[in-house]
N, C-alpha and C positions, 0 to 999 in steps of 0.2 A: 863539490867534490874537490880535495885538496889536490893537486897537480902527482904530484908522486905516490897515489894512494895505486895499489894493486888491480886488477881490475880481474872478478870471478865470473867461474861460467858455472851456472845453476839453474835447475829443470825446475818450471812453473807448477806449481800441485794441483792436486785433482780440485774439477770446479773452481779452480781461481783463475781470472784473465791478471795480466800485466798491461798497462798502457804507459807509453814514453813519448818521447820526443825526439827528436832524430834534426841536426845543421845540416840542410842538403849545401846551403850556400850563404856565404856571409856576407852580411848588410857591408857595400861599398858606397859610400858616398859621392867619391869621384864620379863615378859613371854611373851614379843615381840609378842603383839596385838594391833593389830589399832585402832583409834576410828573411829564406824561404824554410821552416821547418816543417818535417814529415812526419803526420803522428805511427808510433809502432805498435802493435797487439798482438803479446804472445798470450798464448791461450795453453790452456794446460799439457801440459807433456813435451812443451818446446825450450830450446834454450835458450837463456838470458846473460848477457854479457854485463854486471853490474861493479862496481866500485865494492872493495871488500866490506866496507861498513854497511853499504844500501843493502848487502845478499846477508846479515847477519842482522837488519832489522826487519827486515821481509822472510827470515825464515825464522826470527820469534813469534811472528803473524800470523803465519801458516800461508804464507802466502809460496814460499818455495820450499823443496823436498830437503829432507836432509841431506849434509853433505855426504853421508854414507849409507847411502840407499840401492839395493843389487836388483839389477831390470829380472824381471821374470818373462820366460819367453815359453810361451807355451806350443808345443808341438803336439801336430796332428788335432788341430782344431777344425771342427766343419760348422758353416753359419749357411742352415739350408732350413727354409720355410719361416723364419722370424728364431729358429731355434739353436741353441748352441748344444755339440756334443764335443766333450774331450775326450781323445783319448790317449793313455799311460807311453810316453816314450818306451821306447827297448832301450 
């Protein structure tokens, strides 16, 4: 990642995970400490904080949404016996 590159926030798509890496803490040799990294997994519908080049090869992929995608939020939904019922907003 080039140092001054932008960095995007972009929602992971349906059935795709993301896995990363994460510097909890940086290898010191002085005081003979390792560097500790944390693996990360977003999974779909989460957000992802990527370098603008990385969020524009991973959404030719399919692996994230596009950048202009409107949430759908459905009201008056009931999830009763294994079943879904919608019903029409006023």
């Amino acid at each position: 990642m080039a140092t001054n590159e932008k960095m995007v926030e972009a929602v992971v798509a349906r059935n795709r995970t993301i896995h990363d890496c994460v510097i909890v803490r940086e290898a010191d040799k002085e005081k003979n400490i390792a560097l500790e990294v944390a693996d990360v997994i977003k999974t779909a519908g989460q957000k992802v904080r990527l370098p603008e080049s990385e969020v524009v090869r991973l959404r030719a992929l399919g692996y994230l949404l596009p950048a202009k995608v409107e949430e759908v939020t459905l009201e008056g939904a009931r999830i009763s016996g294994g079943q879904v019922s919608i019903n029409e907003a006023d």
